[in-house]
N, C-alpha and C positions, 0 to 999 in steps of 0.2 A: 504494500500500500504506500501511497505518497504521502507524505507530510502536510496536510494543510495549510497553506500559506500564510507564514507569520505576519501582522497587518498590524503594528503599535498606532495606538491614537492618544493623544494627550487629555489628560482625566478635566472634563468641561463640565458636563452635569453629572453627581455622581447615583446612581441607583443604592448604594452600598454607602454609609456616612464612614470618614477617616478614622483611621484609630482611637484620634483621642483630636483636639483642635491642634494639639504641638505639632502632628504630623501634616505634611502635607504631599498629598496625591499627586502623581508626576505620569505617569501611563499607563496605560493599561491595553490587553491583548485577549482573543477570547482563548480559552484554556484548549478543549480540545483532546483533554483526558479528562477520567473520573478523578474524584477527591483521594483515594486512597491511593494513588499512584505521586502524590506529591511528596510527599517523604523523599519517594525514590527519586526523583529528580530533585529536588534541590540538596539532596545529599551527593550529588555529582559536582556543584555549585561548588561546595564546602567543600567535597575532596582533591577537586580538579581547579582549583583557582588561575594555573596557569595555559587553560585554553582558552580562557576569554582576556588575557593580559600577557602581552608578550614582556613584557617587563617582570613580569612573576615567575621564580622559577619554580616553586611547587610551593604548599604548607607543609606544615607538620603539627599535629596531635598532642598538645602540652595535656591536656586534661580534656576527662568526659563524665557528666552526674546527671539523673536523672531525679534526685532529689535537692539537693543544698547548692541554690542557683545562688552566684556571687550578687552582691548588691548595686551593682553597675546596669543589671539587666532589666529592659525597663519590664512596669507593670502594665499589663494590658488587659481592660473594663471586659470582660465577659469570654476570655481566654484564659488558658492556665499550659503556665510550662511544662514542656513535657524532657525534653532533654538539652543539655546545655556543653555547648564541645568549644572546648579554649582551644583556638588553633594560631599556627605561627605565620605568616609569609615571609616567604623567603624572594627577596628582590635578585633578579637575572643578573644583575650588576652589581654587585652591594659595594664596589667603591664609588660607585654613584647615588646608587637609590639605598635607602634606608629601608629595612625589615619591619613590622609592627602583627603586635597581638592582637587579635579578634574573639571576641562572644559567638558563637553562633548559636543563637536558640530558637530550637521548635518549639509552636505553642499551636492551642490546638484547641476539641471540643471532644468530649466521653473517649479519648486517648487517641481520634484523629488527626495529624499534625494538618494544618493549612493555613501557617502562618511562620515565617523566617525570616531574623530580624538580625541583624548586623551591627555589632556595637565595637567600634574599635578602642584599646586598649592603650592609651596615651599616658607614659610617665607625666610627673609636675613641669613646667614649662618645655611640653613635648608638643611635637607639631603632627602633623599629616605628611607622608610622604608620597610622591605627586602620584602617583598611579589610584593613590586612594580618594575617591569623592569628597570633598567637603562636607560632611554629616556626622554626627552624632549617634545616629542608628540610622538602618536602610534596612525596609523591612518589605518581603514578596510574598504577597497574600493571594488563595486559592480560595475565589467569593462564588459560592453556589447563585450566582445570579442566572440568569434565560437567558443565553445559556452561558454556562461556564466561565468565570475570567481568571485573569491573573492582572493582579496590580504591584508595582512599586511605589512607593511611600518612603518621606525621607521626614527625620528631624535634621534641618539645618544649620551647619555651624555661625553663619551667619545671612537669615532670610533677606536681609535687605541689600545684603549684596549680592549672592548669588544668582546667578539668573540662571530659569528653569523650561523657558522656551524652548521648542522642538531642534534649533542651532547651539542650543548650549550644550559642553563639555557633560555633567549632569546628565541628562535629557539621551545624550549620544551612548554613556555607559551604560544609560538603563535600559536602552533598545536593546543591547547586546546579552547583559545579563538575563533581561527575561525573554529575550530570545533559545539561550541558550537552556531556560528554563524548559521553555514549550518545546524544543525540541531532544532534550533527555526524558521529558513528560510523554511526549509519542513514543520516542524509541522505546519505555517501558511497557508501552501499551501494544504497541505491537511485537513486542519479544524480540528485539535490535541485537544483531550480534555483529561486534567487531570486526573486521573479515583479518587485522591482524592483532598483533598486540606487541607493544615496546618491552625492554627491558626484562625477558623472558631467559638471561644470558647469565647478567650481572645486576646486580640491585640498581635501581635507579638513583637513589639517594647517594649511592658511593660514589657514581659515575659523575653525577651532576656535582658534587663537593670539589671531584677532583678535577672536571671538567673547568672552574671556573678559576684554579691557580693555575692548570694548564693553559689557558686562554691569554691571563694576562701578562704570562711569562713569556709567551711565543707571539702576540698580535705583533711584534714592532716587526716582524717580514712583512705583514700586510705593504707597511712603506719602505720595506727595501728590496722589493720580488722585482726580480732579472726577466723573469719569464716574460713570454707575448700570453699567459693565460691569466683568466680572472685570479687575483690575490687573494682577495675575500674569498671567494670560492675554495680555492687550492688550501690555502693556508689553515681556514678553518675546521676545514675535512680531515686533513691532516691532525690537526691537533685532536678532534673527537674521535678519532680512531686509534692514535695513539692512547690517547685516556682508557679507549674500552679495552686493548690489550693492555695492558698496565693494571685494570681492576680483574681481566679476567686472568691474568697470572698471579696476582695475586690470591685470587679463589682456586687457583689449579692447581699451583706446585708450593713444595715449603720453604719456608721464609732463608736467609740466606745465614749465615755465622758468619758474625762481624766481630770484627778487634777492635770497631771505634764505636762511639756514639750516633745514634741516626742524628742528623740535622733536623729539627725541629721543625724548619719550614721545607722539608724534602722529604717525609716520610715513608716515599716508595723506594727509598735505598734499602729500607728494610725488610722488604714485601719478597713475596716467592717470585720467583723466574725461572723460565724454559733453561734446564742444567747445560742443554749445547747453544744457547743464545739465541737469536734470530737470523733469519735469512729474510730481506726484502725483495721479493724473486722481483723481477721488473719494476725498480725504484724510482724511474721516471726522472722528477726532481731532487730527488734524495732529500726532502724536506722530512718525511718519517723516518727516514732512518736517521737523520742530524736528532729529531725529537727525541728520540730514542737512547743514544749516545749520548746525549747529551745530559739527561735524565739516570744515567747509571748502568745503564742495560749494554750487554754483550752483543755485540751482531756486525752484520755488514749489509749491502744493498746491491744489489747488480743487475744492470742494466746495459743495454744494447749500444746505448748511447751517452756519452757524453753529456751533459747539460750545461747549460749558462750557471745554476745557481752552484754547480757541484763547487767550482773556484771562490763563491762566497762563502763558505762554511770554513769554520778551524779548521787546523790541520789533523786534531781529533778525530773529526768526521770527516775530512775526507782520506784517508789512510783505510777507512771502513767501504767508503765507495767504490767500486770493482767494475771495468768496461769489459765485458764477455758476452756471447750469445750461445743461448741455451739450446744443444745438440743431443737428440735422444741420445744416441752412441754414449754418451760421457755416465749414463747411467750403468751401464755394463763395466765399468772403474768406479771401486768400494773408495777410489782417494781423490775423485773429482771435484770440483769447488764449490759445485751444491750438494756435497754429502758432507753434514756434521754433527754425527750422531747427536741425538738430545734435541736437534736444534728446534724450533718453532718456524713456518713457513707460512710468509703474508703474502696473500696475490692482493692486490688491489688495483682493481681494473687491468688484469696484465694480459688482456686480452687472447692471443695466441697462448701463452703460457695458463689460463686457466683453467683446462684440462686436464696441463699435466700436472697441475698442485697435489693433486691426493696421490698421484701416481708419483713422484719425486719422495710425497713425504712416505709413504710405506719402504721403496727401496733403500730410502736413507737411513731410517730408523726415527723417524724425526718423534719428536714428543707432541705434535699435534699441527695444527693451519688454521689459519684465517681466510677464506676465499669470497670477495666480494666482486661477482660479475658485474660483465657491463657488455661489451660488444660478446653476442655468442659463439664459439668456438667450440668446435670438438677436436681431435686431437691433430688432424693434418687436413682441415677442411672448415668452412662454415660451415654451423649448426643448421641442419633444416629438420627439427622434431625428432630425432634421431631415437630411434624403440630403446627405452632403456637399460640397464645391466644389473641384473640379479632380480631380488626380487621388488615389485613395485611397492614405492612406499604412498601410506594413502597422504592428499595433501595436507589433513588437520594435523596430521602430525608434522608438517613443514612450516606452521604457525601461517597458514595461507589465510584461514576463517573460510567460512562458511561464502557459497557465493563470487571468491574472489577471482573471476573471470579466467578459468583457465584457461580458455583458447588462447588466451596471450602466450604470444612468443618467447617471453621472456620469463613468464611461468613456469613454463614449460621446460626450459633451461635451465631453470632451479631446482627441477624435480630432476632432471637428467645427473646434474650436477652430485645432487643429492646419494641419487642411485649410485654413480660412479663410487662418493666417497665409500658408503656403504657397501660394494663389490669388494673395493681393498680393503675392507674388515675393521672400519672405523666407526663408532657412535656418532652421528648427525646430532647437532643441534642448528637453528635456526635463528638471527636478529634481526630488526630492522631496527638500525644504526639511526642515533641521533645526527645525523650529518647534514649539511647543505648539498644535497645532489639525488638525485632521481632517481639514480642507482646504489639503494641504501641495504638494499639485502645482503646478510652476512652469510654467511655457512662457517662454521664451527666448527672444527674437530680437537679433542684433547683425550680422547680413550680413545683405544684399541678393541672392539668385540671380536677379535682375532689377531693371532699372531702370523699367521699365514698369507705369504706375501705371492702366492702362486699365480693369483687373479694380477696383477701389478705386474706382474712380468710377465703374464700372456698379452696384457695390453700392450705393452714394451714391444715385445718381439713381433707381433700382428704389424704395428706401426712400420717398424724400420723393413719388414716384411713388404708392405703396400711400396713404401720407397716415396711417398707423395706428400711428407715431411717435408717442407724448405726453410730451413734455417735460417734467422735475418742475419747477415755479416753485419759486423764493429760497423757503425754507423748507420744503420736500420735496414739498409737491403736484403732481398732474399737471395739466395745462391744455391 
């Protein structure tokens, strides 16, 4: 079913009187679900703060009572609270934007919630920080009117200045919020299921903690990239994918024995790591792997080509930087430059090489990959839907969801993908990457459901068998 089309009008005559005279009525929408589905949506509201505020980067859950509501919470004539949850926001920025506490409390009728009221949490001469409304409470009420609404209602921090017109700041939040209302309010009504879901890898909270010292540690490339490609783009792909290897090594292997103290503001010196380090199989601009090295981690990067940026990096990282093209042949030598036992193996976007990731890491002994497609490839040809290897796996288990258009091509290639890993005797997991870029789906691997590398060398040998492999030569050509 479709969604009824969201239609906010500015509250003019009210059928339904305000809360109390302090409040004042700002819009109102018609509902478009039953009364008892409001709970569940506006408990999306309160959990999810940062889908409707890109400035947000999530909450968190100080406190939750269902009895002993703090005295900050207003009282409301012919309603009684039902549950009351202290929550944090956490600003996207925090050396910009300041953090602040919130009330959030249901109120309600015979234990129906249809009423959530927003009170922010301001120490003694504490202010508002800007993503937040100018209000005192903001409250979204579920009114059994012919038929159904949803209103917003604000006490104002200051009514005679604020303006509340359909062009105002105020006025604009509130479209969005009970927008967002009405539309968690359908999706419960009609049984909505996500077709993926984030953070199914690594905790979100670690990622985004570490996400945001990784960010302001690495943004000053944005203003010194050599590259002709977007910086913003390149740069901060880079750094969110470094993050997620960094939390998922940290979740996978044990932490390291140190002779010194961790640095205090560097706490992943003391974190687990792949025992044979990383390989950046086609490293492009070597910007992850400078991330990397630079951060503490073991590895090198190798690529076909040269780059402009590799000559901007310390001579740290570039000592780690490697010009080579990757030739099945070199698989059949146990002392080739992509075999280091233990090692971890990142494709990222490595195009022709994506393939061969699962196939390199079982013959080398590797301790696990990161495989993030982009252009499809099979192993000496373009992908065209190619029947997969072993047994099929169904998509829910590829975190696809319910629905999520397999005819796509690109689907399709992730279940291939999937398969392959799983042929060479690897446990599949699935992410889709906090990134800037399109192509955000991860493939996983850090266990082995086999030791047996017999599939991985039939694929080897079929390959150089066909003979229809072209190797790019030092500087990107094939030969």
């Amino acid at each position: 079913m479709t969604r009824p089309r969201f239609e906010p009008l500015p509250c003019t005559e009210l059928d339904t009187p305000a809360l109390s005279e302090a409040w004042k009525p700002l819009l109102w929408a018609a509902a478009d679900f039953p009364p008892e589905i409001f709970e569940t949506a506006v408990s999306q509201l309160i959990n999810h703060p940062e889908y409707n505020s890109t400035l947000i980067l999530r909450s968190e859950v100080v406190a939750e009572t269902t009895d002993a509501f703090p005295p900050d919470v207003p009282f409301l004539d012919g309603l009684r609270p039902l549950k009351n949850i202290h929550r944090r926001l956490l600003p996207r920025r925090p050396h910009r934007d300041a953090g602040i506490d919130q009330h959030c409390t249901l109120y309600g009728v015979d234990d129906v919630p249809n009423t959530l009221v927003l009170t922010p949490i301001l120490p003694e001469s504490g202010s508002l920080p800007y993503y937040h409304p100018p209000v005192s409470h903001l409250a979204f009420r579920y009114l059994e009117t012919t038929p159904p609404s949803l209103r917003m209602e604000a006490i104002l921090l200051a009514p005679d200045e604020t303006p509340t017109d359909p062009n105002s700041r105020i006025y604009r939040t509130g479209i969005a919020l009970l927008d967002a209302i009405h539309r968690y309010g359908w999706g419960a009504l009609t049984n909505y299921q996500k077709r993926v879901h984030h953070d199914q890898v690594v905790p979100r909270e670690a990622y985004q903690d570490l996400y945001l010292i990784m960010r302001e540690r690495f943004k000053g490339f944005v203003d010194s990239w050599v590259e002709t490609t977007d910086p913003l783009k390149h740069v901060f792909e880079d750094v969110g994918i470094a993050t997620f290897l960094m939390v998922l090594w940290r979740e996978t292997y044990p932490a390291p024995t140190l002779t010194e103290p961790v640095p205090p503001d560097e706490p992943w010196r003391g974190w687990g790591r792949p025992p044979g380090g990383f390989l950046d199989f086609g490293c492009g601009n070597g910007l992850l792997t400078h991330i990397l090295i630079s951060c503490g981690y073991t590895g090198c990067g190798v690529d076909l080509q040269k780059r402009q940026s590799w000559s901007t990096y310390p001579e740290s990282t570039q000592q780690h930087l490697i010009l080579d093209s990757f030739e099945p042949t070199v698989l059949r030598d146990p002392q080739n430059i992509f075999s280091t036992p233990g090692q971890f193996i990142i494709a990222n976007h490595a195009d022709e090489l994506t393939p061969w990731t699962a196939v390199l890491a079982t013959l080398t002994n590797s301790s696990g990959f990161l495989n993030i497609p982009c252009c499809p490839w099979v192993f000496d040809a373009k992908y065209q839907r190619e029947k997969g290897l072993g047994e099929p796996i169904p998509p829910e288990a590829l975190n696809l969801g319910a629905g999520a258009g397999l005819a796509s091509s690109y689907v399709q290639y992730r279940i291939w993908l999937a398969q392959l890993a799983q042929h060479c005797g690897w446990k599949v997991e699935f992410e889709m990457l906090r990134i800037p870029s399109t192509r955000n789906w991860a493939i996983v691997a850090r266990k082995r459901i086999s030791d047996d590398t017999m599939n991985a060398q039939q694929i080897l040998e079929s390959v150089l068998e066909r003979g229809a492999f072209k190797a790019r030569a030092k500087g990107g050509r094939s030969h």
